[in-house]
FIGU-257746 format. One record per residue: residue number from 1; residue in three letters; x, y, z of N, C-alpha, C in turn. Coordinates in pm, 1 decimal, always signed. Atoms other than C-alpha are relative to their C-alpha. Layout:
REM residues N
+-----+-----+----------+----------+----------+----------+----------+----------+----------+----------+----------+
!   n ! res !      n_u !      n_v !      n_w !     ca_u !     ca_v !     ca_w !      c_u !      c_v !      c_w !
+-----+-----+----------+----------+----------+----------+----------+----------+----------+----------+----------+
! NUM ! Ala !        X !        Y !        Z !        X !        Y !        Z !        X !        Y !        Z !
...
+-----+-----+----------+----------+----------+----------+----------+----------+----------+----------+----------+
This chain:
REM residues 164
+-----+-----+----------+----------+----------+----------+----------+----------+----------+----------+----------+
!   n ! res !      n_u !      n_v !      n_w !     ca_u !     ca_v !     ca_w !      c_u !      c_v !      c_w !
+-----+-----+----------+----------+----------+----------+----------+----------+----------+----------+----------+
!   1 ! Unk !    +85.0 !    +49.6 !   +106.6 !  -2572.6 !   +979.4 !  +2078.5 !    +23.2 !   -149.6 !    -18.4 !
!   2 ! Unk !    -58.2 !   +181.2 !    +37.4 !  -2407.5 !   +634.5 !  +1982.1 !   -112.7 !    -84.4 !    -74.4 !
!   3 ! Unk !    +98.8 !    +55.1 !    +66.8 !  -2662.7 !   +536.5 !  +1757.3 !    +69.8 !    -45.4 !   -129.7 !
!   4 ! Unk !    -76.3 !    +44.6 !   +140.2 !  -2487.9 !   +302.0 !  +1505.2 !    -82.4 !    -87.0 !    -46.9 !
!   5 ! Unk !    +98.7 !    +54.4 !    +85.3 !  -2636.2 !    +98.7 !  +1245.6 !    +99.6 !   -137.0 !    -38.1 !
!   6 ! Unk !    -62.1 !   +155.7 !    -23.6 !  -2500.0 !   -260.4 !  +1108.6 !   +183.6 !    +14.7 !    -92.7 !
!   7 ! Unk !   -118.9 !    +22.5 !    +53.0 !  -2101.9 !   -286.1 !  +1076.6 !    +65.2 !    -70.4 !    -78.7 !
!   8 ! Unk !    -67.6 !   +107.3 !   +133.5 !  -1923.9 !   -395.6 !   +746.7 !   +174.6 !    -30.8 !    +24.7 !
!   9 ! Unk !   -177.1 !    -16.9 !    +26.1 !  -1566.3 !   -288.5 !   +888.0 !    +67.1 !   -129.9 !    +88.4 !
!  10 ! Unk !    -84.3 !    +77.5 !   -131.0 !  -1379.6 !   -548.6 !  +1053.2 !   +147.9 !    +11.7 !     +5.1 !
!  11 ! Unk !   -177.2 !    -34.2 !    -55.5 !  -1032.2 !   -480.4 !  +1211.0 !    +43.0 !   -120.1 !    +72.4 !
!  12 ! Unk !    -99.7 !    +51.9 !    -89.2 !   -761.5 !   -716.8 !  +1307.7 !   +109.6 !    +40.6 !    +23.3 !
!  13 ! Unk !   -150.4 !    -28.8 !    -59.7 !   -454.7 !   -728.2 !  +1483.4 !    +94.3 !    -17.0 !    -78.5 !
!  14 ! Unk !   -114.2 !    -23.7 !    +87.3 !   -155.2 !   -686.7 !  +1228.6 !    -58.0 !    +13.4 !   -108.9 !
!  15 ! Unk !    +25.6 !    -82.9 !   +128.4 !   -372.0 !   -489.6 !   +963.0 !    +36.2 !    +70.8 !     -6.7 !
!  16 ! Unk !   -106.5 !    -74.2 !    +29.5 !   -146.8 !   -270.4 !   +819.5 !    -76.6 !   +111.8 !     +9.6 !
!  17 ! Unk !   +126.3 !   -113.2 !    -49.7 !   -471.8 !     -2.3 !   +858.0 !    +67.3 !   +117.0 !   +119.0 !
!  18 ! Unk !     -3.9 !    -22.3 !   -143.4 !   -349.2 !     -0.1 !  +1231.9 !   +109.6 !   +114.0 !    -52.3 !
!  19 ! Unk !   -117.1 !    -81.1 !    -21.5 !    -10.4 !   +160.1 !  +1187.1 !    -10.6 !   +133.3 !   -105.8 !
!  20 ! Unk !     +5.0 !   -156.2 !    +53.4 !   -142.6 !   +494.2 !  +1016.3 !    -82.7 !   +101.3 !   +110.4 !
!  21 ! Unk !    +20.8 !    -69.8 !    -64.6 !   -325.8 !   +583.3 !  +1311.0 !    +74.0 !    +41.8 !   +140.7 !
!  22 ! Unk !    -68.4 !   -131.6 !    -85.6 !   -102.2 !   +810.2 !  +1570.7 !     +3.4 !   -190.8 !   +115.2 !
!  23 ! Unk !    +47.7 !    +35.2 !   -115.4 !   -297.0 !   +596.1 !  +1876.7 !    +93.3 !   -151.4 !    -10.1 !
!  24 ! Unk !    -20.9 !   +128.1 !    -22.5 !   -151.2 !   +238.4 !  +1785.5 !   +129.0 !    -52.8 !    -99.5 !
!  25 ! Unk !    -66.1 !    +20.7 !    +93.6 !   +127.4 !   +291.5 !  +1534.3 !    +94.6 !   -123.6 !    +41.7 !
!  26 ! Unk !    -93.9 !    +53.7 !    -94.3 !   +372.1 !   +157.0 !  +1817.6 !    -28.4 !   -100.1 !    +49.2 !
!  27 ! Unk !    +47.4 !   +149.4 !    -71.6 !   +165.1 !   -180.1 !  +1940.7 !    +86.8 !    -89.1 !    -59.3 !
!  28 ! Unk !     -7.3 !   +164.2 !    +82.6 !   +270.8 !   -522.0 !  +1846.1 !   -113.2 !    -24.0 !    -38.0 !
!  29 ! Unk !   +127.0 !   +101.7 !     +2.3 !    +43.0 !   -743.1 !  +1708.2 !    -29.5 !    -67.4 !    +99.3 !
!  30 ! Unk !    +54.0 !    +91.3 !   -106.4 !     +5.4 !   -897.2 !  +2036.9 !   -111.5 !   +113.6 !    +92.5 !
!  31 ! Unk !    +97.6 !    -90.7 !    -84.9 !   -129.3 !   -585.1 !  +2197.1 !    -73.6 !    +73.9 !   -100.5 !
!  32 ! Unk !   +121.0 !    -39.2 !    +75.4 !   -324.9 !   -486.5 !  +1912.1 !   -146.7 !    -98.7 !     +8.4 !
!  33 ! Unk !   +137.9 !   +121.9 !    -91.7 !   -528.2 !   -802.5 !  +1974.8 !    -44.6 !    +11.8 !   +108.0 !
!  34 ! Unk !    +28.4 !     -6.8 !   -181.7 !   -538.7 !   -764.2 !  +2332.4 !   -118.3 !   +156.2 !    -18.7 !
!  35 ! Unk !    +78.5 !   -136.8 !     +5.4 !   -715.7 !   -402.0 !  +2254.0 !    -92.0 !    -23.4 !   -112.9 !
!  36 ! Unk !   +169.7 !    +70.9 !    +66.4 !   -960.5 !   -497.6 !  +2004.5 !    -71.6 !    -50.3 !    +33.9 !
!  37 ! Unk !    +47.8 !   +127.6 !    -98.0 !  -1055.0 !   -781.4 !  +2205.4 !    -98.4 !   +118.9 !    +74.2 !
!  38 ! Unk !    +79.2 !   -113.9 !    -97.3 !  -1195.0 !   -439.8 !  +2436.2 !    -49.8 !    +67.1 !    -59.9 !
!  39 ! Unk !    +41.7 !   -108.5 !    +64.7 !  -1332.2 !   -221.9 !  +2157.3 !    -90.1 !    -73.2 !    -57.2 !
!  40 ! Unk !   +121.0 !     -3.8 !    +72.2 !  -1624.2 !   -165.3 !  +2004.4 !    +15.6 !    +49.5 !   -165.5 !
!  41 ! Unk !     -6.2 !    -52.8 !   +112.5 !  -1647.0 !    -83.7 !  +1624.8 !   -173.0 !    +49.8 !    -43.0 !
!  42 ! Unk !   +113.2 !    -40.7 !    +38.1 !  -1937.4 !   +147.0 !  +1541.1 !     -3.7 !    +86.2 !   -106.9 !
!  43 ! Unk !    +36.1 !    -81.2 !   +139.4 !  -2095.4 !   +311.5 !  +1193.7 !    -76.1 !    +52.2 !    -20.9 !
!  44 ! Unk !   +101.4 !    -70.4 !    -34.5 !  -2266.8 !   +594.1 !  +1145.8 !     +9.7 !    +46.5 !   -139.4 !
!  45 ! Unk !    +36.5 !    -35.3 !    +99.4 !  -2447.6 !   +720.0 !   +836.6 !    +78.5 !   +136.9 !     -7.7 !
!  46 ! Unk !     +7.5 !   -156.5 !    +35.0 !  -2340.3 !  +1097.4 !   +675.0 !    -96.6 !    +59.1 !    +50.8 !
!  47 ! Unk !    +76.0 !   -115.4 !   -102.3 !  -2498.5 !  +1372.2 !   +873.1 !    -73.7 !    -31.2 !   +108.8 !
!  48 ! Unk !    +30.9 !    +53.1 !   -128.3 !  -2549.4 !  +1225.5 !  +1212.9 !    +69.6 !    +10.5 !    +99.8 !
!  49 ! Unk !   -101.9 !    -86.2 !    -87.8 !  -2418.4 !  +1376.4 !  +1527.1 !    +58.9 !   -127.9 !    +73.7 !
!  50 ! Unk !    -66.5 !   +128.9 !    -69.5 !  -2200.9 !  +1125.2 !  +1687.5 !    +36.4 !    +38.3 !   +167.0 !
!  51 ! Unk !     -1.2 !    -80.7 !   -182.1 !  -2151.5 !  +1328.7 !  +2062.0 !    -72.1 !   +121.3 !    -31.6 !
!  52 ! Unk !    +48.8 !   -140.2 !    -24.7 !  -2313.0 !  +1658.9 !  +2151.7 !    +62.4 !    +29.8 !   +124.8 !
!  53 ! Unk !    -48.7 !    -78.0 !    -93.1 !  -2139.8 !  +1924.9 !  +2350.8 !   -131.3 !     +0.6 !    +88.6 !
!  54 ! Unk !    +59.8 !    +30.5 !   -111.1 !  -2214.0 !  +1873.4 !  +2706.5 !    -79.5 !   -158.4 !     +4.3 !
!  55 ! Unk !    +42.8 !   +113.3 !    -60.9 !  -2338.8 !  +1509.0 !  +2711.5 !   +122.9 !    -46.4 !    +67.8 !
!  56 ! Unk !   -120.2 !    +65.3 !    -38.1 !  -2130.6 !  +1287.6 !  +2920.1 !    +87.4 !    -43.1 !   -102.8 !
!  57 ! Unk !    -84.0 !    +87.9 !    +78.4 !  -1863.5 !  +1152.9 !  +2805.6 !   +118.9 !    -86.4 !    +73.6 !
!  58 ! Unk !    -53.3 !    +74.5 !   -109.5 !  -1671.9 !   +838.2 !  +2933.2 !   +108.7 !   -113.5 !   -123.8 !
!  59 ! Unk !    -86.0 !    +41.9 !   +136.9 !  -1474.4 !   +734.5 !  +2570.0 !    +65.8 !    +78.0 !    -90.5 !
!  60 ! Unk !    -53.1 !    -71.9 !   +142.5 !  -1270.0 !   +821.7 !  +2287.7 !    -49.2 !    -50.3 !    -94.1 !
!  61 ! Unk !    +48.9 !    +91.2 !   +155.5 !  -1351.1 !   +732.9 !  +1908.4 !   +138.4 !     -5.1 !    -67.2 !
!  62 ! Unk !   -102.3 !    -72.6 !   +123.7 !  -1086.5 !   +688.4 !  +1638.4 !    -11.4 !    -64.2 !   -117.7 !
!  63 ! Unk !    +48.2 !    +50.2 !    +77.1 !  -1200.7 !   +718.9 !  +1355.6 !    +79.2 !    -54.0 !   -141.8 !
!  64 ! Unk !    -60.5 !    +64.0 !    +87.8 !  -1126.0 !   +437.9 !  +1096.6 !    +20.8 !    +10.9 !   -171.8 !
!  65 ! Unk !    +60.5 !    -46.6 !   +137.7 !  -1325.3 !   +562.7 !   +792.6 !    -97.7 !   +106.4 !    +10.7 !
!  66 ! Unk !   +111.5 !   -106.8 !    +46.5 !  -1489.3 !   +867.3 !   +694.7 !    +66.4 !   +128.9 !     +6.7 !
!  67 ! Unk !    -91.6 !   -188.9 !    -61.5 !  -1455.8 !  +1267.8 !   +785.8 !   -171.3 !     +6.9 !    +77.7 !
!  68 ! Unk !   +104.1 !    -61.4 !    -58.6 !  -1642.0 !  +1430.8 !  +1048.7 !    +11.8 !   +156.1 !    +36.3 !
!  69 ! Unk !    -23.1 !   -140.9 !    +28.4 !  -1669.2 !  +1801.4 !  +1144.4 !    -17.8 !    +13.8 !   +160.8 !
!  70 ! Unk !    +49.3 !    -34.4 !   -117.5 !  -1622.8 !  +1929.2 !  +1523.3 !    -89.2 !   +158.5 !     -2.6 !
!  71 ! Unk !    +71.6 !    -98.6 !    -45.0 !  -1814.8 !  +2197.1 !  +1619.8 !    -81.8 !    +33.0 !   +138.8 !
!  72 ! Unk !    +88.5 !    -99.5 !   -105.9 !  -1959.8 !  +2467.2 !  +1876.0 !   -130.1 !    +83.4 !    -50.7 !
!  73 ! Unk !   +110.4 !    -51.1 !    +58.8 !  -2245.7 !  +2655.4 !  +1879.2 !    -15.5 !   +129.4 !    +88.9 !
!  74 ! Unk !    -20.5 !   -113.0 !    -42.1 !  -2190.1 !  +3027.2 !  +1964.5 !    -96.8 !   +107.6 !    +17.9 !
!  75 ! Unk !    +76.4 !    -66.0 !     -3.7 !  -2468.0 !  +3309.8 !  +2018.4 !    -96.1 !    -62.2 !   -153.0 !
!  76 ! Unk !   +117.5 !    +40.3 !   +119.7 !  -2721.5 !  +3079.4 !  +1764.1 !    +89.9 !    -21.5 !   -111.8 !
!  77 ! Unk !    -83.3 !    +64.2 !   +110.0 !  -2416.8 !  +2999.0 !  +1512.1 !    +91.1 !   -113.7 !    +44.4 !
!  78 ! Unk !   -133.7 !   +129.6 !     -0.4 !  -2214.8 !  +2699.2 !  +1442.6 !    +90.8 !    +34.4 !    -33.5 !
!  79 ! Unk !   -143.9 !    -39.8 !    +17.4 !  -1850.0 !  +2735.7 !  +1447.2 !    +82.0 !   -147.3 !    -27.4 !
!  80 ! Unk !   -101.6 !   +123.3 !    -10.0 !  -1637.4 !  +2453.9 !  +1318.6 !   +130.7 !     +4.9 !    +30.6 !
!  81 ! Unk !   -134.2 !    +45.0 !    -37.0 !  -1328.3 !  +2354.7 !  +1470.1 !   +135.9 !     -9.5 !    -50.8 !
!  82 ! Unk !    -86.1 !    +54.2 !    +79.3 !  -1173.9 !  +2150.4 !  +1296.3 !   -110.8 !    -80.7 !    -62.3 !
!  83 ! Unk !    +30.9 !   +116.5 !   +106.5 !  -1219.8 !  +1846.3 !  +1012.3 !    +70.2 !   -118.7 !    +84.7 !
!  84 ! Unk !    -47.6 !   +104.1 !     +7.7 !  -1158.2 !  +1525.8 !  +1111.0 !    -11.7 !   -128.1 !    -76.2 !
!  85 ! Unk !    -18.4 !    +94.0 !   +127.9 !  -1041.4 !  +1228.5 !   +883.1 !    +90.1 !   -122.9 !    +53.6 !
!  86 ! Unk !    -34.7 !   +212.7 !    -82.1 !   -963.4 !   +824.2 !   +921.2 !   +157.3 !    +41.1 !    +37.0 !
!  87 ! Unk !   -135.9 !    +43.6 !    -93.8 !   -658.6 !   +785.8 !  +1157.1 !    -20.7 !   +146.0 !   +116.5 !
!  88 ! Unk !     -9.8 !   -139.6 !   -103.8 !   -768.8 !  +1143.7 !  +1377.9 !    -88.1 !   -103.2 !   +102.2 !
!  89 ! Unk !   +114.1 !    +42.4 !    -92.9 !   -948.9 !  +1049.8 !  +1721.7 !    -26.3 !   +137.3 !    +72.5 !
!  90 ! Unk !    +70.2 !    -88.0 !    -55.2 !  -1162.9 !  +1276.9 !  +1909.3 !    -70.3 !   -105.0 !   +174.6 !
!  91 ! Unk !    +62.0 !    +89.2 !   -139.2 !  -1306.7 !  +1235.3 !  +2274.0 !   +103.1 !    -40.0 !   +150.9 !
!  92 ! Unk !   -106.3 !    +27.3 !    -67.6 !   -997.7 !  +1212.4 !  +2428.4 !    +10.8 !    +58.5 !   +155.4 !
!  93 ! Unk !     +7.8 !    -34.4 !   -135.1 !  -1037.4 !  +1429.1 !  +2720.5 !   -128.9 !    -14.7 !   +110.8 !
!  94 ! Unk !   +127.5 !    +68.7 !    -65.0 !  -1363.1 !  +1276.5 !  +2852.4 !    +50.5 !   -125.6 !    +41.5 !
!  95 ! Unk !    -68.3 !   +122.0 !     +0.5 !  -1185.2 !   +998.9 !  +2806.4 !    +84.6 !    +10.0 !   +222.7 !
!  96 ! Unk !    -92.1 !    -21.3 !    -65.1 !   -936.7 !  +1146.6 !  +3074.0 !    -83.4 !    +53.5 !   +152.4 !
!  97 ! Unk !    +71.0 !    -81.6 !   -176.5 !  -1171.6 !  +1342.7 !  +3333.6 !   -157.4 !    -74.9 !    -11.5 !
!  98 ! Unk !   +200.6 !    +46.1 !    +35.1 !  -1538.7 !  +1165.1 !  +3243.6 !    -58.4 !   +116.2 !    +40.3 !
!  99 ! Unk !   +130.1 !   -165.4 !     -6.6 !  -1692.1 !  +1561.6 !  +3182.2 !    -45.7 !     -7.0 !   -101.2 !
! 100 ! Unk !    +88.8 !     +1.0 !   +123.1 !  -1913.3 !  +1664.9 !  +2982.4 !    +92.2 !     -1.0 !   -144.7 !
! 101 ! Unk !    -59.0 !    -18.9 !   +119.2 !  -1806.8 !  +1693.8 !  +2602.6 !    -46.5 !   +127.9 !    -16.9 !
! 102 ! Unk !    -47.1 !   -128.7 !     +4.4 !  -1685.4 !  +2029.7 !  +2493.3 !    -35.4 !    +24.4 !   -118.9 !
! 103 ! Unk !    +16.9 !     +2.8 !   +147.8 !  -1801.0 !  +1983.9 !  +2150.0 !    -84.5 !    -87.3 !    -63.4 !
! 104 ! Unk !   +135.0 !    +87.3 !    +39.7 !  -2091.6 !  +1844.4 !  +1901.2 !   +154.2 !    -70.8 !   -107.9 !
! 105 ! Unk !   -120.8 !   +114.4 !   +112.4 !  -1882.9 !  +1606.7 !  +1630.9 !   -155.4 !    -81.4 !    -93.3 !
! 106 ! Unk !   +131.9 !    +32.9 !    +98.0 !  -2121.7 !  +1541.7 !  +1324.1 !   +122.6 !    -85.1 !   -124.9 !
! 107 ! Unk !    -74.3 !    +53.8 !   +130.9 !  -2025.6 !  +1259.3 !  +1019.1 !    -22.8 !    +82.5 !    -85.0 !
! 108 ! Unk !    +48.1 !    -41.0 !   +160.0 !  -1977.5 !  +1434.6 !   +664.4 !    -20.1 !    -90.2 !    -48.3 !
! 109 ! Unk !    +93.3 !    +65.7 !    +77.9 !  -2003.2 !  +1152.6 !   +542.4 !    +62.2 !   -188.6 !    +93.8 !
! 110 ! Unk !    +26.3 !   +118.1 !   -115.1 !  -2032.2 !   +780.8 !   +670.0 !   +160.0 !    -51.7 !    +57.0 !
! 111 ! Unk !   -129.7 !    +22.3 !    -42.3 !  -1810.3 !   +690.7 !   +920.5 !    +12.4 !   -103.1 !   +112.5 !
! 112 ! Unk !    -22.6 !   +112.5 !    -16.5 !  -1637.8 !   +398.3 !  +1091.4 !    +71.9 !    +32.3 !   +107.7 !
! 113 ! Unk !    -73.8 !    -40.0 !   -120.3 !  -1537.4 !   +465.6 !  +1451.4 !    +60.4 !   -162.2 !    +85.3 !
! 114 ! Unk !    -31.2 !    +94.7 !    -92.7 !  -1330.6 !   +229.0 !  +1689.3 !    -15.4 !    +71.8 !   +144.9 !
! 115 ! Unk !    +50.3 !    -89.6 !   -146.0 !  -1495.8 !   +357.3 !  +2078.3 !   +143.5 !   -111.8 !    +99.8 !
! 116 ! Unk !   -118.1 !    +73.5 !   -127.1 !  -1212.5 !   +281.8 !  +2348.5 !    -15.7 !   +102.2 !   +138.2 !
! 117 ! Unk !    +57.1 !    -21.5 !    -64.8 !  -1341.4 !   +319.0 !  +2630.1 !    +97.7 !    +11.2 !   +195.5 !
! 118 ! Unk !   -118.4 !    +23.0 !   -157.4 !  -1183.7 !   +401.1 !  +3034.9 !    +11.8 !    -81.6 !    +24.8 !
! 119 ! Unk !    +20.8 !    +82.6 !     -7.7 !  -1257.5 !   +110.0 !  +3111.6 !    +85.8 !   -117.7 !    -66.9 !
! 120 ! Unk !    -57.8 !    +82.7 !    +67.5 !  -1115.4 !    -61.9 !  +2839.7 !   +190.7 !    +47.1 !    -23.4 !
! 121 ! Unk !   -110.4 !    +23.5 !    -89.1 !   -777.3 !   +133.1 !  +2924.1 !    +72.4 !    -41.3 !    +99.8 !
! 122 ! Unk !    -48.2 !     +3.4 !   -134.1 !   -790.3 !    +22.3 !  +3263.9 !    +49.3 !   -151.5 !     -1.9 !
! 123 ! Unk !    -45.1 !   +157.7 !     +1.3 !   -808.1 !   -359.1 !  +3145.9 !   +151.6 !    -64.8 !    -80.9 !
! 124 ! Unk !   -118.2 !    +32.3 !    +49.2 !   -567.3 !   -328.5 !  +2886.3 !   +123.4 !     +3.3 !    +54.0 !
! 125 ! Unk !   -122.8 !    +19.8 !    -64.0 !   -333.0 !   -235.4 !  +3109.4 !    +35.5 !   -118.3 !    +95.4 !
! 126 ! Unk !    -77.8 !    +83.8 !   -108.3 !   -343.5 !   -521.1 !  +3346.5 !    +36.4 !   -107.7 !    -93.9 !
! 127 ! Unk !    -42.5 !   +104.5 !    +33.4 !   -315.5 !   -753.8 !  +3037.3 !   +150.1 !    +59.6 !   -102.8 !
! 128 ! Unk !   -108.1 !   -100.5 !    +79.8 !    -85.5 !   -499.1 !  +2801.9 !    +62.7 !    +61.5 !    +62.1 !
! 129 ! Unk !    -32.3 !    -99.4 !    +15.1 !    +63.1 !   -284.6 !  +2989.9 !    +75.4 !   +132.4 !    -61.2 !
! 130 ! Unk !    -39.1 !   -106.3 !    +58.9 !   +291.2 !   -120.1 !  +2768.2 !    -82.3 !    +42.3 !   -108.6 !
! 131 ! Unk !    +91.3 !   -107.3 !   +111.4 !     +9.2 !    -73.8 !  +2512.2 !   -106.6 !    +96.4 !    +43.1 !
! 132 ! Unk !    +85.4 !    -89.5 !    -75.2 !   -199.6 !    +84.9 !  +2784.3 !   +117.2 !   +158.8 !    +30.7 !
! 133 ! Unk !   -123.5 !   -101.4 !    +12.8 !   +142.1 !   +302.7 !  +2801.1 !     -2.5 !    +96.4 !   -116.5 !
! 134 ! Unk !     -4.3 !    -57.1 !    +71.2 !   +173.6 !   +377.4 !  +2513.4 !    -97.8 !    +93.4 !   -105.3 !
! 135 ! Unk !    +99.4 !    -89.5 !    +47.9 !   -172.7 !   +480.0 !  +2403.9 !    -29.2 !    +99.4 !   +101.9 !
! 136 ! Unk !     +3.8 !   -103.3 !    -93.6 !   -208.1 !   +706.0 !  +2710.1 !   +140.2 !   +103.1 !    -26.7 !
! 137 ! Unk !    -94.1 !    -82.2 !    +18.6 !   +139.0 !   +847.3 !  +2618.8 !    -34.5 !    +84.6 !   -134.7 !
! 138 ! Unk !    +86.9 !    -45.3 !    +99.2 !    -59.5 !   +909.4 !  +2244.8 !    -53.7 !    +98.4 !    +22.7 !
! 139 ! Unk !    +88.9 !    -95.3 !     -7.5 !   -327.4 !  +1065.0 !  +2401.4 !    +90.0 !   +130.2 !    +10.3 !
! 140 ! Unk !    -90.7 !   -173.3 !    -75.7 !    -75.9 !  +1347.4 !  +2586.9 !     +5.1 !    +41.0 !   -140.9 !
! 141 ! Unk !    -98.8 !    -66.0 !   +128.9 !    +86.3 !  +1389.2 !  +2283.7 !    -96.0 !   +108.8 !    -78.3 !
! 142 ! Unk !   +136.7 !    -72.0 !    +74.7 !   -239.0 !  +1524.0 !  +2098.4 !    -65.9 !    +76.0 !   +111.0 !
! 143 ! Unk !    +59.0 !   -138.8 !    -83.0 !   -352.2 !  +1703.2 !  +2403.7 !    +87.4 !   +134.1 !    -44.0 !
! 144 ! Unk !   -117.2 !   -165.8 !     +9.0 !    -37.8 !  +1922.2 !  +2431.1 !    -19.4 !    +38.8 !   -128.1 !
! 145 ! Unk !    +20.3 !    -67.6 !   +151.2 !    -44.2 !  +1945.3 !  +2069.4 !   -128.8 !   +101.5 !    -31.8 !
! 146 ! Unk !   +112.0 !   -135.5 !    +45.3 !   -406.9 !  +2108.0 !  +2053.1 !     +0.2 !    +85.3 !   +105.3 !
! 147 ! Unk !    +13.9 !    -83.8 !    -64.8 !   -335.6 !  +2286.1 !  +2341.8 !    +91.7 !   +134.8 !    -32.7 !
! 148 ! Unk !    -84.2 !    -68.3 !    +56.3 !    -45.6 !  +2454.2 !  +2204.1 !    -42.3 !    +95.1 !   -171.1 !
! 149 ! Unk !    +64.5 !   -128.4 !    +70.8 !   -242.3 !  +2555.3 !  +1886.1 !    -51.0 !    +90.7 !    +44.7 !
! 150 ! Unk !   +105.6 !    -72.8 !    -63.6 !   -506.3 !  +2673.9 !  +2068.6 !   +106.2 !   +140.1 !   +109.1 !
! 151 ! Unk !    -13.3 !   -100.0 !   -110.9 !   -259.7 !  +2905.7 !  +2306.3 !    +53.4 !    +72.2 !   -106.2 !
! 152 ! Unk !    -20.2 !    -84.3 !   +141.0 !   -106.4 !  +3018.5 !  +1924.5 !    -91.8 !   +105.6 !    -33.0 !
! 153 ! Unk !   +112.9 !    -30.4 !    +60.5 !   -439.5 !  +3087.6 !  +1828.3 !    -78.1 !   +127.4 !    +83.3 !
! 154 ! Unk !    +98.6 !   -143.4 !   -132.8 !   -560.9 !  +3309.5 !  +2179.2 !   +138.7 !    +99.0 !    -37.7 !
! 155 ! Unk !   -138.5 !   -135.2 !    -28.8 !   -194.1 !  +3507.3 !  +2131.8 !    +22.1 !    +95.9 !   -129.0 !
! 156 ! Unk !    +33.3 !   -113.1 !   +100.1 !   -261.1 !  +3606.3 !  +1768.1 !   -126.3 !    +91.5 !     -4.8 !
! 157 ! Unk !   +155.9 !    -72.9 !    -44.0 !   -627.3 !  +3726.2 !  +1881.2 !    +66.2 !   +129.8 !    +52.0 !
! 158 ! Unk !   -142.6 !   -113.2 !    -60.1 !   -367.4 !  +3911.5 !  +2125.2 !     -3.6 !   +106.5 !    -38.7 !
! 159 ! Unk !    -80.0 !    -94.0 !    +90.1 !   -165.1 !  +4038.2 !  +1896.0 !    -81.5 !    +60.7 !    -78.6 !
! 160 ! Unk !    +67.3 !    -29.5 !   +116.5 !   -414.4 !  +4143.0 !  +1637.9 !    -76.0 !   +104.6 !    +60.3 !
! 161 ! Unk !    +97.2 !   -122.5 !    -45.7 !   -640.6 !  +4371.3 !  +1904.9 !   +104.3 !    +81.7 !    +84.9 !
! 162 ! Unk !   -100.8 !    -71.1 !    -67.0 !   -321.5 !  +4522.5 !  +2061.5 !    +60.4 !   +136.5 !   -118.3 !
! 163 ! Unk !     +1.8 !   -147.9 !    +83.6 !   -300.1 !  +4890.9 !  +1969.4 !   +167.8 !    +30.9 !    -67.6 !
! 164 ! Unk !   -152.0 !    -17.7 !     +7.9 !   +119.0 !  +4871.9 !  +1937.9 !    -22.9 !   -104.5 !   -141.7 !
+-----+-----+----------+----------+----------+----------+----------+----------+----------+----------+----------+
């Protein structure tokens, strides 16, 4: 989708903003500049889908301001996910394989994304590299982490239709 409208947010490098989100707690201010310098900042009204499951996808978002809602869409119902809220990012594994997206992601209400893009990992690293480090070491971290709910989540299904 990426249909943003005109941006009020502006982010610099040693706004204290930075160090609540996961992805950049750990930069300096030197490589927080260096990675802004590569990002985009985009804003999207309340109730506007910001990806749809199955378009490409070749970025992450993280979002600065707002809440948004992931979701699937199962035999004609929507299923939400999760909630997401300023300092969560989404997008991350498109990010990682450029496949489709696995999920629609709609604003509740208006929201203030920073897009970081492969691309813009690939540069940061030749001028950052440890902040290209360390946000790729980020990402893992939040993979394993939802992967590990998610194998919680298939083992109480499990447990719950298991006749013992």
């Amino acid at each position: 989708m990426e249909k943003s409208s005109h941006i009020t947010t502006v982010l610099q490098a040693g706004d204290p903003r930075l160090q609540k989100f996961s992805l950049f707690a750990s930069l300096g201010t030197e490589e927080q500049a260096a990675l802004l310098k590569l990002t985009d900042i985009l804003e999207f009204p309340a109730g506007v889908r910001i990806v749809s499951a199955g378009d490409p996808g070749h970025c992450l978002y993280v979002l600065l301001e707002g809440s948004a809602k992931v979701t699937v869409e199962a035999d004609g119902c929507e299923i939400e996910f999760s909630k997401i809220e300023s300092g969560d990012f989404f997008g991350e594994i498109s990010l990682v394989d450029d496949g489709p997206r696995s999920a629609d992601v709609t604003s509740i209400e208006r929201c203030v994304l920073l897009r970081i893009t492969r691309m813009t990992i690939g540069v940061l690293g030749g001028l950052q590299p440890s902040a290209a480090i360390q946000i790729l070491g980020a990402i893992g971290r939040a993979l394993v982490g939802r992967l590990r709910a998610s194998n919680e989540k298939y083992l109480d299904v499990l447990h719950s239709r298991s006749p013992y």
